[in-house]
SEVEXSE-910587 format. One record per residue (C-alpha): residue number from 1; residue in one letter; x, y, z. Coordinates in steps of 0.1 Angstrom, whole numbers. Example, Ala and Ser with C-alpha at 12.3 -4.5 7.8 and 13.67 -1.06 7.14 Angstrom:
<nodes>
<1, A, <123, -45, 78>>,
<2, S, <137, -11, 71>>,
</nodes>
This chain:
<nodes>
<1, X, <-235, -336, 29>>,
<2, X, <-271, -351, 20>>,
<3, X, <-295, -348, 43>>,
<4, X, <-326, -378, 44>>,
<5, X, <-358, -374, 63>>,
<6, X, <-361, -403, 92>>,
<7, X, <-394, -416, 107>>,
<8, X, <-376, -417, 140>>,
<9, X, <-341, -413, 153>>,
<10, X, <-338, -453, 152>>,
<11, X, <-341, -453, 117>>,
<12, X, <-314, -423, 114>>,
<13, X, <-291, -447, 135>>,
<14, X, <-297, -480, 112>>,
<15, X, <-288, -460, 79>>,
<16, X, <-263, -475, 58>>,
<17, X, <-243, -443, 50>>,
<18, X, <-232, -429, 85>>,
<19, X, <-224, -392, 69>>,
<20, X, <-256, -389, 57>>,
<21, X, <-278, -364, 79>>,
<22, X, <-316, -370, 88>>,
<23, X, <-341, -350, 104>>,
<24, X, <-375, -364, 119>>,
<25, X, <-406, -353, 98>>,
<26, X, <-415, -332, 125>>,
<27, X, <-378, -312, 120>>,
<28, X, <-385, -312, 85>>,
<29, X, <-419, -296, 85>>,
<30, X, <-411, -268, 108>>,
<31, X, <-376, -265, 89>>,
<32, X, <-383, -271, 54>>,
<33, X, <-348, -252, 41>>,
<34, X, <-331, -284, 66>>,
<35, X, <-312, -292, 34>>,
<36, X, <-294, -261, 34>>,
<37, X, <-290, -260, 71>>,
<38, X, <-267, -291, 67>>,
<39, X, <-246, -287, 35>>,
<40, X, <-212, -288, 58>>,
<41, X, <-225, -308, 87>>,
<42, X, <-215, -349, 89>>,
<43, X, <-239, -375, 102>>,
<44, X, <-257, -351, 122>>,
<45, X, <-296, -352, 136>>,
<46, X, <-319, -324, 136>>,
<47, X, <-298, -301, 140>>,
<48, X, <-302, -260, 123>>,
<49, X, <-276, -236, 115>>,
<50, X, <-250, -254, 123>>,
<51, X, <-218, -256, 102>>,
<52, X, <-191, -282, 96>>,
<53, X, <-202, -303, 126>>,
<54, X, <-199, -343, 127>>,
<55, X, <-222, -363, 143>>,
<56, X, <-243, -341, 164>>,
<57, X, <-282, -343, 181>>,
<58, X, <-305, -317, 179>>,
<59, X, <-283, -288, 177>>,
<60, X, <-289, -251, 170>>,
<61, X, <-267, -226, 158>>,
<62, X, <-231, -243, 167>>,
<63, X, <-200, -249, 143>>,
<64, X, <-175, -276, 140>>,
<65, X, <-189, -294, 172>>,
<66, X, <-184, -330, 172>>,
<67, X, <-207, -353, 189>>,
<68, X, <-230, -332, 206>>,
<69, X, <-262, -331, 220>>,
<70, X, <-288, -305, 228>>,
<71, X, <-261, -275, 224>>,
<72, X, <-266, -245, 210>>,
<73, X, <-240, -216, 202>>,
<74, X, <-213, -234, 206>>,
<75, X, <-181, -236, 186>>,
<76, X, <-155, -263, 182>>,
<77, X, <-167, -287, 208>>,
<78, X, <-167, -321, 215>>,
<79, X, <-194, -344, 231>>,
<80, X, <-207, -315, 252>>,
<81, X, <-246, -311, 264>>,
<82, X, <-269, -279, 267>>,
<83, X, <-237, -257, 260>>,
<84, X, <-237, -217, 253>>,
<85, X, <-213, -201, 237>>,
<86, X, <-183, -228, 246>>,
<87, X, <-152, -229, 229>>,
<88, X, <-126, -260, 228>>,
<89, X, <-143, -280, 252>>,
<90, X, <-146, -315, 259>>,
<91, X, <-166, -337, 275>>,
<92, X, <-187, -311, 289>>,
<93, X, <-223, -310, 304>>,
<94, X, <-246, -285, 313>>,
<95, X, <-220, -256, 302>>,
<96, X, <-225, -219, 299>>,
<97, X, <-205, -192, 286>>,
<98, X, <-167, -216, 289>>,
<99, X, <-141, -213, 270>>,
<100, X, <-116, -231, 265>>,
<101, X, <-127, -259, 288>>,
<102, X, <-117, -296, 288>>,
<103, X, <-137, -324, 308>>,
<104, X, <-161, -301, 329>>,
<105, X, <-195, -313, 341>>,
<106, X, <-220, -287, 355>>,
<107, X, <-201, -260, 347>>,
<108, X, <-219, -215, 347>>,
<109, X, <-195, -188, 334>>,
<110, X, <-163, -204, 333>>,
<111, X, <-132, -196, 314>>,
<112, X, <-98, -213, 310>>,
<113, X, <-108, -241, 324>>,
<114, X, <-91, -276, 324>>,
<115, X, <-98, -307, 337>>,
<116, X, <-127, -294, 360>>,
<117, X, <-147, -326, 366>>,
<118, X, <-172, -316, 392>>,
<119, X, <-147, -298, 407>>,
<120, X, <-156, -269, 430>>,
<121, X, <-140, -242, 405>>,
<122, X, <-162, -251, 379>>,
<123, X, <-193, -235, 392>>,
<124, X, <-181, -197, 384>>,
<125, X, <-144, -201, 382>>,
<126, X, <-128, -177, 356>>,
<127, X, <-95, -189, 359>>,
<128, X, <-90, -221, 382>>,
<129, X, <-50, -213, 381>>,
<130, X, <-57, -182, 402>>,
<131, X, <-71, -208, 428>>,
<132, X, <-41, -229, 427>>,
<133, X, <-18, -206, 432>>,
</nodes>
């Protein structure tokens, strides 16, 4: 998809075409190959090596993420924030190293998690079924 260069992120937000990308002048100088970075991605901001993601913020190095912010290495999620290397998740915030996770918030070094929602499990859980048990 094309990618435009923005004079700020409320500009980017008041374009006509919503699958166009934009980056901030700033992004652009230090980036200048930010076209190529963002062949696949979908109405995304700022964001660098990322692949076939839609309508992300300021991500680095994730693929088919959807409405993210601030992630980085993470793969197929959805509206998560400061992620690592998450998988599947959902609704996440301040992730690191989940998989396959769904609705956590201030989650470290989880894995097959669902439906953690500041729950206690979520802070090093590796599998909350072994808890309920």
């Amino acid at each position: 998809m094309k990618t435009k260069i923005y004079k700020s992120y409320e500009d980017f937000l008041k374009r006509e075409d919503k699958k166009i990308n934009g980056v901030s002048e700033y992004f652009a100088a230090k980036h200048p190959d930010f076209e190529e970075q963002n062949e696949t991605n979908v109405g995304c901001w700022n964001c660098y090596e990322c692949y076939y993601c839609y309508d992300c913020n300021s991500c680095d190095s994730c693929k088919s993420c959807h409405s993210c912010d601030d992630c980085e290495l993470c793969n197929f999620c959805d509206r998560c924030a400061s992620c690592y290397c998450c998988f599947y998740c959902n609704n996440c915030a301040s992730c690191s190293e989940c998989n396959h996770c769904l609705a956590c918030d201030s989650c470290a070094t989880c894995y097959s998690c669902y439906a953690c929602e500041n729950r206690e499990c979520c802070e090093n859980c590796v599998d909350i079924y072994e808890d309920e048990e």
